[in-house]
C-alpha positions in Angstrom: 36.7 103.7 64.3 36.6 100.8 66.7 36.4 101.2 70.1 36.7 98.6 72.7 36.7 100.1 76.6 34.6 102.9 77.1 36.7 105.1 80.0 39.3 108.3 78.4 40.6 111.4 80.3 38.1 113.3 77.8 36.1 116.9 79.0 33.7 116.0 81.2 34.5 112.4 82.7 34.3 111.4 86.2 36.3 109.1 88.2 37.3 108.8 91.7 41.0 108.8 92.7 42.2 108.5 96.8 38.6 108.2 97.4 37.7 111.9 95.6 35.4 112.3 93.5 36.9 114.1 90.4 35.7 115.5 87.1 37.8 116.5 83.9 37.9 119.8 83.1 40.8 120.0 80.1 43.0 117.6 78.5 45.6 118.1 76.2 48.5 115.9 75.2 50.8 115.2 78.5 48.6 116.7 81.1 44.6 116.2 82.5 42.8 119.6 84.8 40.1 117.9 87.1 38.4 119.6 89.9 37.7 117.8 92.9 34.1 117.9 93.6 33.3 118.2 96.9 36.3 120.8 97.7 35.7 123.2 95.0 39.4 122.6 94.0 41.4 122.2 90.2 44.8 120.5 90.0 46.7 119.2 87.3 48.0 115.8 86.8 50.1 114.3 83.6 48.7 111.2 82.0 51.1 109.3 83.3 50.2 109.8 86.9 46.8 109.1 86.2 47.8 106.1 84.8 50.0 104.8 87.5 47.4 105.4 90.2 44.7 103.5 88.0 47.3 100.4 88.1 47.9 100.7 91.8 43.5 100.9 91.9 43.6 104.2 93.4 41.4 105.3 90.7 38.0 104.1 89.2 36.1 105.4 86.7 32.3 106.3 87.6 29.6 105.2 85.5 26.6 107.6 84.9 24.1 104.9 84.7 25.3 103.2 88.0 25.7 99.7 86.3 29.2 98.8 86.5 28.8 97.3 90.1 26.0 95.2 89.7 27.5 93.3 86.3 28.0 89.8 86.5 31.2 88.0 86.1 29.5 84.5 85.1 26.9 83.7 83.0 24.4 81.6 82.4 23.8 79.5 79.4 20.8 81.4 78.2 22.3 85.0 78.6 25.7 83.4 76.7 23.3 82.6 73.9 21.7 86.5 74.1 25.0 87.9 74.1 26.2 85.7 71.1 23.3 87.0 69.1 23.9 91.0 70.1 27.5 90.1 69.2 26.4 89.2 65.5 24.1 91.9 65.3 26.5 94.7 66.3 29.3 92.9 64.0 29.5 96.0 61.5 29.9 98.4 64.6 32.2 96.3 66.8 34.5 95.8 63.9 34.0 99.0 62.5 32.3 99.0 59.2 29.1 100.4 60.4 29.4 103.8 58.3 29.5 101.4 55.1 26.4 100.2 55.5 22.7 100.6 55.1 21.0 99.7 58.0 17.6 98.7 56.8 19.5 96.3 54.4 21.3 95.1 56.3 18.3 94.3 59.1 16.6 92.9 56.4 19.7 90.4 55.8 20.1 89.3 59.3 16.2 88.2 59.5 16.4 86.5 55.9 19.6 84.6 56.7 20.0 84.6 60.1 16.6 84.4 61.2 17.4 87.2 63.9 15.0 89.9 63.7 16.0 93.4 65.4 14.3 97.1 64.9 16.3 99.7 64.0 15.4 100.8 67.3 16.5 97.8 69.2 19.6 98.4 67.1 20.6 101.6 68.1 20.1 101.1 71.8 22.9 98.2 71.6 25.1 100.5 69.6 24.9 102.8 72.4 25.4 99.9 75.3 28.3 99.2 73.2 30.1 102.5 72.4 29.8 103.6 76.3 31.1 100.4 77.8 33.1 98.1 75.6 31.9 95.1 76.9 29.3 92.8 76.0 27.9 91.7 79.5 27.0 95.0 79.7 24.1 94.1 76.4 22.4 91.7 78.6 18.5 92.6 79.0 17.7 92.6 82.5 14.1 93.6 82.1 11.4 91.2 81.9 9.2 91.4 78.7 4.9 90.1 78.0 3.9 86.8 78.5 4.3 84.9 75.7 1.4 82.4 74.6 1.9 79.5 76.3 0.9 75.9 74.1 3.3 76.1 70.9 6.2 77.8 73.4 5.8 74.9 75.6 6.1 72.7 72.5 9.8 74.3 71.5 11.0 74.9 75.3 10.5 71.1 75.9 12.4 70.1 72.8 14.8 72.8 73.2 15.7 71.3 77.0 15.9 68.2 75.7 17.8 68.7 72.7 20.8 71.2 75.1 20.8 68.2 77.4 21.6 65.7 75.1 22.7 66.6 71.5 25.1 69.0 72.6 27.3 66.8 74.7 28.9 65.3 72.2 28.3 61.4 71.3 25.6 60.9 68.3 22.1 60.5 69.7 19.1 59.0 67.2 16.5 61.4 66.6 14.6 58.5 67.7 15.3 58.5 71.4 15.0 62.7 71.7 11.7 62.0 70.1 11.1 59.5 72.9 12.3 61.9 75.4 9.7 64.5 74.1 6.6 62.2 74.8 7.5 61.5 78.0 8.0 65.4 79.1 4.9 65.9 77.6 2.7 63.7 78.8 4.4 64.7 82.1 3.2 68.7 81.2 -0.4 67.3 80.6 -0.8 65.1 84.1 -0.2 68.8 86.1 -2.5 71.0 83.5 -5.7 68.4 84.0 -7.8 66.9 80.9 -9.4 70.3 79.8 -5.6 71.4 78.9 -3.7 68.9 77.4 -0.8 69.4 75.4 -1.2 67.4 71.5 1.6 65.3 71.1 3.4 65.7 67.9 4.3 63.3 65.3 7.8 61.9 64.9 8.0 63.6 61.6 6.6 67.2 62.9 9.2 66.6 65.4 12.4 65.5 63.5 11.6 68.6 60.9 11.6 71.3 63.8 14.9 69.3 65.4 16.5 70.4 61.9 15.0 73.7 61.9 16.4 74.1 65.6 18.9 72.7 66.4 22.4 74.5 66.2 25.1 73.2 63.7 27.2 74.9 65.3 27.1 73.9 69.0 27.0 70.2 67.9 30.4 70.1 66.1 31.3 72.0 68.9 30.7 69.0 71.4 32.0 66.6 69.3 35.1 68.4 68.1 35.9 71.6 70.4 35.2 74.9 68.8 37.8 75.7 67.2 36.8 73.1 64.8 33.4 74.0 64.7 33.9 77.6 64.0 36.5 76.9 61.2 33.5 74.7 59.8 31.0 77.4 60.1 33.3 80.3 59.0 35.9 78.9 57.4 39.3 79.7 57.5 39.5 83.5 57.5 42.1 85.3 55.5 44.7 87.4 57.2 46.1 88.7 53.8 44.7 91.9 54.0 47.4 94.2 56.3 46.3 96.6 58.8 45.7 99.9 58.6 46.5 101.0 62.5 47.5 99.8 66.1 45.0 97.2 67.3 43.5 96.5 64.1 45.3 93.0 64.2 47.2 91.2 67.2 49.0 87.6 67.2 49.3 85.6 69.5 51.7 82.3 70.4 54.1 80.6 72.6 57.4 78.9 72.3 60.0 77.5 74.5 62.9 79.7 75.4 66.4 78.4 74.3 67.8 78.9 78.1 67.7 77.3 81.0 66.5 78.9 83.7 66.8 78.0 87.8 63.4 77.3 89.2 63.7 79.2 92.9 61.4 76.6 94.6 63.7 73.2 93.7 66.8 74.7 92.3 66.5 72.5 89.4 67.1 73.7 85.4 64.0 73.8 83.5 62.9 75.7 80.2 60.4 78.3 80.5 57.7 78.8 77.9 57.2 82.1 76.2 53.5 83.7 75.6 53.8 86.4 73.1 51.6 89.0 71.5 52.6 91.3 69.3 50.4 94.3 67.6 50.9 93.8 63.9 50.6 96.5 62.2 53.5 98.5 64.2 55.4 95.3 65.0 55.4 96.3 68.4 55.6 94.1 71.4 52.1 94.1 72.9 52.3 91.9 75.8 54.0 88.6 77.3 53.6 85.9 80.2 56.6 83.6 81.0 55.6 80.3 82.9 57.2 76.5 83.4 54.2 75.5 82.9 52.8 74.2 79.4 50.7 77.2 78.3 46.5 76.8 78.4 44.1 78.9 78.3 45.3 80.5 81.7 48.6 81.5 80.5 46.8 82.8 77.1 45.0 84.9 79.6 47.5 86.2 81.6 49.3 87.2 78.3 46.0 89.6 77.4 45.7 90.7 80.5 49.6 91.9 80.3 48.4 93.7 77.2 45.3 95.0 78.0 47.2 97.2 80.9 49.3 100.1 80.6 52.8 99.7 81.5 53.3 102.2 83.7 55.0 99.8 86.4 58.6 99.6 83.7 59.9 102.5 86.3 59.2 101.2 89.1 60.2 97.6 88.5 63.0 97.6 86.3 64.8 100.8 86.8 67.7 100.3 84.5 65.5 99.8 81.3 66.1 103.0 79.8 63.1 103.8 77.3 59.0 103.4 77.9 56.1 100.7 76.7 53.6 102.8 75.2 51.9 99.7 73.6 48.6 98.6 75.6 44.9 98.6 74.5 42.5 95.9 73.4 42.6 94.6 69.9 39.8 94.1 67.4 41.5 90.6 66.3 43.2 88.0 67.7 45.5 85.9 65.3 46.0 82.9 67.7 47.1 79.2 66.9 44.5 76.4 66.3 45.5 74.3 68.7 44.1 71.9 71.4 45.0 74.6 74.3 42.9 77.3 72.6 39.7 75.2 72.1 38.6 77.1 75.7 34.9 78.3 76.9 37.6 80.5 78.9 39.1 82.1 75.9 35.9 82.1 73.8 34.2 83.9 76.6 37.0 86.8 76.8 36.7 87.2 73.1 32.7 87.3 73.7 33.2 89.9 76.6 35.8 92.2 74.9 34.7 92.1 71.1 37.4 90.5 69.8 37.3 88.4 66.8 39.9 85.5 66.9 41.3 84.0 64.0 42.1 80.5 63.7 44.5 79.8 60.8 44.2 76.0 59.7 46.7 73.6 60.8 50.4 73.8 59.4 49.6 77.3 58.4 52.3 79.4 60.6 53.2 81.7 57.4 49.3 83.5 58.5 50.8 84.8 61.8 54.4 85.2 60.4 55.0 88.7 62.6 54.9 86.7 66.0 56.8 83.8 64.8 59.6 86.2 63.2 59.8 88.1 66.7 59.9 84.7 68.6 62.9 84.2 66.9 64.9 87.5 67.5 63.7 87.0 70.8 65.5 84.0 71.2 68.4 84.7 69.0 69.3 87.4 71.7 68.8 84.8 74.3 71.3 82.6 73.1 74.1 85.2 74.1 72.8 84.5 77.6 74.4 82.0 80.4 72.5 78.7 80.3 71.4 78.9 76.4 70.3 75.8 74.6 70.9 77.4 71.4 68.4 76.5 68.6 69.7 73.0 67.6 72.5 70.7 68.7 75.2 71.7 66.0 75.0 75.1 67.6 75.4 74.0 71.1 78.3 71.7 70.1 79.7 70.9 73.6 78.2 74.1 75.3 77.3 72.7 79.3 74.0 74.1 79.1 72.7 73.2 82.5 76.2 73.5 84.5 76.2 77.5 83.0 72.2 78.1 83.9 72.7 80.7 86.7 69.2 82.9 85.6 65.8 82.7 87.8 62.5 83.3 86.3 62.7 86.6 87.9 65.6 87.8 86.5 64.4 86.8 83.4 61.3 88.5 83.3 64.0 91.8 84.1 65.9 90.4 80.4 62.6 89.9 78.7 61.7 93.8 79.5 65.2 95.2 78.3 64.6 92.8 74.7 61.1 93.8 74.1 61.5 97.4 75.4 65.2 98.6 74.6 66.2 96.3 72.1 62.4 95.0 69.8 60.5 98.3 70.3 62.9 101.3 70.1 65.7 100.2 67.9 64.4 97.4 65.5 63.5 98.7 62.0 60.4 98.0 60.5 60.8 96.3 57.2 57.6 97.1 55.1 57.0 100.9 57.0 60.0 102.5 58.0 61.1 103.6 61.5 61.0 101.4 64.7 57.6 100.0 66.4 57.2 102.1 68.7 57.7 105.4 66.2 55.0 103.3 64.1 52.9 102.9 67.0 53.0 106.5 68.3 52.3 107.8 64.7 49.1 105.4 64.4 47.5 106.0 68.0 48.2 110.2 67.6 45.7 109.3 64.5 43.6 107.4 66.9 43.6 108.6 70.2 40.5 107.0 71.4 42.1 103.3 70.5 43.7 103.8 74.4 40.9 103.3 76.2 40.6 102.1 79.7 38.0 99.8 81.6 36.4 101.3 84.8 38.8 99.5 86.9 41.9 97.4 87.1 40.3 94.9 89.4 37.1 94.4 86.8 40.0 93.4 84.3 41.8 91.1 86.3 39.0 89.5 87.7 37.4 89.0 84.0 41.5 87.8 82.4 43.4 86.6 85.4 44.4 82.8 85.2 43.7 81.4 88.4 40.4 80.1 89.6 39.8 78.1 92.7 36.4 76.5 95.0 37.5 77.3 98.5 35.5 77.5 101.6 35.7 80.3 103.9 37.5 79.2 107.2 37.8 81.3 110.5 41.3 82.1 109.1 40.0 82.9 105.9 40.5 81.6 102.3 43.4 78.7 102.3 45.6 78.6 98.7 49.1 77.4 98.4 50.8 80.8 99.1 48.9 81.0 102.4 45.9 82.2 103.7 44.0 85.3 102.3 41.8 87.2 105.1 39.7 90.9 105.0 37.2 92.3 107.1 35.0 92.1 104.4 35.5 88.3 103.8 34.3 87.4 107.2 31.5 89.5 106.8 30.7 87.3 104.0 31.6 83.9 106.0 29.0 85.4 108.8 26.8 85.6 106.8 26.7 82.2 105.6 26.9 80.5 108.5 23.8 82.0 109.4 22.1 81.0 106.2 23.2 77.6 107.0 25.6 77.7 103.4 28.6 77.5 105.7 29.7 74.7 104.1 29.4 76.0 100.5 32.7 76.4 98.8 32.9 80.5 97.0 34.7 81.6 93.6 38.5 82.3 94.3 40.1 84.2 91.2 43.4 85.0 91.5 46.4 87.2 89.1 49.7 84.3 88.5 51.6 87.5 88.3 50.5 88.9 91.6 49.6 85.9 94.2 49.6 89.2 96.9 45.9 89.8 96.6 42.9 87.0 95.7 39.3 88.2 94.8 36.3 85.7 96.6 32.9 86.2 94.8 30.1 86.9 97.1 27.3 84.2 95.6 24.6 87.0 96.8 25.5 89.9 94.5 28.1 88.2 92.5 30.7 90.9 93.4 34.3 90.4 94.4 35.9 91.0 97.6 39.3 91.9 97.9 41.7 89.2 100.4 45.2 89.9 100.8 48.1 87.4 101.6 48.1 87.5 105.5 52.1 86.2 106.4 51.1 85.5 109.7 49.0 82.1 109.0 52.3 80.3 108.2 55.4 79.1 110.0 58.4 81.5 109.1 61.2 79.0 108.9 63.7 81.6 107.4 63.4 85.0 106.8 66.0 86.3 104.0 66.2 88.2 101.4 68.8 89.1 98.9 69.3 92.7 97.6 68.9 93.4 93.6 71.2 96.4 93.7 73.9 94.8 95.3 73.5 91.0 95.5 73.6 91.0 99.1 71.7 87.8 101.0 70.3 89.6 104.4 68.5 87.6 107.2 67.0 88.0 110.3 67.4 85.6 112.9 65.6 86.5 116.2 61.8 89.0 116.6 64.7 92.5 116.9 67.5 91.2 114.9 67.1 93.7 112.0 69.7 93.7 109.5 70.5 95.8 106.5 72.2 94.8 102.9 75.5 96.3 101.8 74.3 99.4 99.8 71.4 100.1 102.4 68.6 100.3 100.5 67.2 96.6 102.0 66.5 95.6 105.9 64.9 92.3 107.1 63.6 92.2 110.5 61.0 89.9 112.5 63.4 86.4 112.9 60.6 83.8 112.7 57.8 86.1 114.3 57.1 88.9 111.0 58.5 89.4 107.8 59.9 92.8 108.1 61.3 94.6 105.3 61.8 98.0 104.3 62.4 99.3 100.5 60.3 98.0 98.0 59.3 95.1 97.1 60.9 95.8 93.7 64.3 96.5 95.6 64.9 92.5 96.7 64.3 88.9 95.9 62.6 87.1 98.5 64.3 84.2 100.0 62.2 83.5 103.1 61.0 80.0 103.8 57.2 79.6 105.0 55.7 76.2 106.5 52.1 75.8 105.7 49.9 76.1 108.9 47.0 73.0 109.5 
């Protein structure tokens, strides 16, 4: 069984939750016992809340081996490379064939065709890495090993250097020139080791034979052509003919533009909003979504995994009147996902490296390979066109429909639509052609087979950090971190900017990664640990130029005009107070659309 995120409610797990430490004591199908360590005390909790106070990060699972802090979000080159080879060593248990195999054999074949040679030793410590954590930066090797000898390793770390400067970046170079190249470093290597050390200088044929021995296919197409291309060249194109067996097995992936028009809040102007769609096929159930103006990238394919990766335990709170749950979350073994031009990411290819996941790229004009997605695009927009503002599918349809004089929906309320037509409408009363029953039926029958496919990572800030979309360079100014929404300040950040300034790096932008779903928080990575500090939205670093609001539950526009002038809506349940001085408000934020207008401090 495959596996992907190492953290379940089982016997014995720790986590800590309103800043308790807590350990599971019994778990059975609804409901969790934990005892709360350092008060002697047991209380019960349903899944469910569990799961709503890991989305709102009151809770964080604990790692026995202390590693989960220290873990780096970047990379560099070389540790990309060792992670890439750990990834194709542990293929048979990542995508969950390992019981079908004998081991020696299949070391054996790795060094014969692969030229990677592991112990079964080796082996079994990554296994281990693997099954407890779920992700691959977790595999890297922080220990140093024994001096290697030094005269041929010199030889192949000079030509290596050379050859990652200059035939990976994409343009043909003559073997000629890197030959060049290679006298020159070395006769720079012999001038610092003196005359009793010198370094031989090989001939252009030695050389030219261990640049084809060394150099990577692979990486080369992948400079010249993106690699998508390169790893449909090296693989091939894979077959998705063979169906799956349970949820997560097989995901797809793709976009499309809505058939609506939809009123951008900012200008007020009609636009049509793309569609990022994932969809778990073997239940047919929805999986995930993002809905953007933008053209989709590799951000938006992000923030569609991250949507899926998550439970969606905020349906409730969010969108009250959608009457039935979204079970569906969890990460996938494949990823069925469109070869196209956006995809060809180190973003995306890095996520997939992280997570496990194996993407699929079906060759080009080859839609009928991730038919499930396309076929629920299409309902999805087939209910749309009974909305105000549709484009319809074509012109004959539209005949002389006045698409943008009927457009009265925001991107907000369109998000509420999507969740009542994925939710209500796609999940829980569509019928499943080939199985029987609706996808969510399908999907609860496979995961009470696989319970430990609903997995969690040790924290929801780890997973945004590692799948949100936005990614800035900012420096740290005395009113914090500066993005378009506003300024972003904590107690911690200064600490950092402090810091700094005494180090002289003041002037050294940070790492800014940021959710497009939720602008209300921003996560600054501290270059000395390479962990991520929290900075939340602080209001009072712009100009309030109006402060309104208008209520969901009753459509009511309220405003405040003066610093006491607090005013409620017509059903009560929204109140705006502050004038230009604060935005007040009371209810939650789900309760209102926010109306205010802010004026960017210098």
């Amino acid at each position: 069984m495959v596996k992907m995120s190492r953290n379940f409610f089982n016997n014995g797990t720790k986590f800590m939750m309103d800043f308790k430490e807590c350990i599971v004591l019994h778990k059975d199908q609804q409901n969790v016992v934990v005892e709360m360590i350092e008060y002697k005390q047991q209380k019960s909790y349903s899944i469910n809340e569990l799961l709503v106070a890991f989305d709102e990060e009151r809770l964080v699972f604990k790692d026995p081996n202390n590693r989960f802090p220290t873990v780096r979000s970047n990379n560099i080159p070389e540790e990309d490379e060792q992670l890439k080879t750990k990834l194709d060593v542990l293929a048979p248990v990542i995508q969950g064939y390992f019981k079908n195999i004998n081991l020696d054999k299949y070391l054996k074949e790795l060094e014969v065709e692969k030229g990677i040679k592991v112990s079964r030793a080796s082996f079994y410590n990554w296994k281990k890495t693997w099954e407890r954590y779920g992700d691959s930066r977790f595999l890297l090797n922080k220990k140093s090993g024994p001096n290697k000898r030094r005269t041929e390793e010199e030889v192949l770390e000079t030509l290596k250097h050379i050859m990652d400067e200059n035939l990976y970046n994409g343009p043909d170079i003559p073997y000629l020139w890197i030959y060049r190249e290679y006298k020159k470093s070395i006769k720079l290597v012999n001038e610092m080791r003196g005359v009793n050390d010198p370094i031989n200088i090989r001939s252009f044929q030695t050389i030219w034979r261990i640049i084809k021995e060394k150099r990577d296919i692979y990486k080369q197409q992948k400079a010249k052509e993106g690699h998508v291309a390169a790893k449909l060249q090296r693989d091939g194109a894979k077959s998705v003919a063979e169906k799956p067996t349970r949820p997560l097995e097989r995901v797809e992936i793709d976009w499309t533009p809505t058939d609506l028009l939809l009123v951008d809040p900012h200008t007020l102007k009609r636009k049509k909003a793309w569609l990022i769609y994932a969809i778990d096929v073997f239940s047919g159930n929805p999986l995930g979504f993002y809905i953007s103006f933008d053209n989709p990238d590799s951000h938006a394919v992000k923030q569609c995994l991250l949507h899926c990766f998550l439970p969606k335990v905020y349906l409730k709170r969010l969108y009250p009147d959608v009457e039935n749950e979204w079970t569906a979350y969890g990460i996938p073994t494949e990823v069925v996902i469109d070869n196209a031009k956006v995809n060809d990411s180190y973003e995306l290819e890095r996520v997939f490296q992280i997570f496990g996941i194996s993407p699929i790229y079906p060759e080009v004009a080859a839609g009928h390979k991730k038919g499930t997605v396309e076929r629920g695009q299409k309902t999805f927009n087939d209910i749309v066109h009974t909305l105000k503002g549709t484009t319809f599918s074509n012109i004959f349809e539209r005949k002389q429909y006045d698409s943008d004089g009927e457009a009265c929906i925001t991107l907000q309320a369109f998000y509420y639509i999507a969740h009542f037509i994925f939710v209500d409408i796609i999940s829980h009363n569509l019928s499943h052609s080939r199985i029987g029953g609706t996808p969510h039926q399908i999907w609860e029958s496979g995961i009470s087979e696989h319970p430990n496919l609903l997995a969690l990572p040790f924290s929801k800030k780890d997973i945004r950090i590692t799948l949100c979309g936005g990614s800035e360079r900012r420096k740290i100014q005395s009113k914090g971190i500066l993005l378009s929404r506003g300024w972003y300040q904590s107690p911690e950040l200064m600490v950092l900017r402090s810091r700094l300034k005494q180090e002289g790096n003041e002037d050294s932008d940070v790492v800014v990664r940021f959710d497009f779903t939720d602008v209300r928080k921003v996560f600054v990575e501290n270059p000395y640990d390479f962990s991520f500090i929290d900075a939340g939205l602080d209001p009072n670093k712009r100009r309030i130029l109006r402060n309104k609001v208008v209520c969901k539950h009753c459509l009511v526009e309220v405003e405040s005009s003066t610093i006491h002038d607090m005013n409620y809506c017509k059903c009560g349940r929204v109140a705006v107070d502050g004038g230009k001085n604060y935005l007040g408000r009371t209810g939650d934020v789900s309760d209102y659309f926010e109306r205010s207008i802010l004026e960017k401090l210098k």
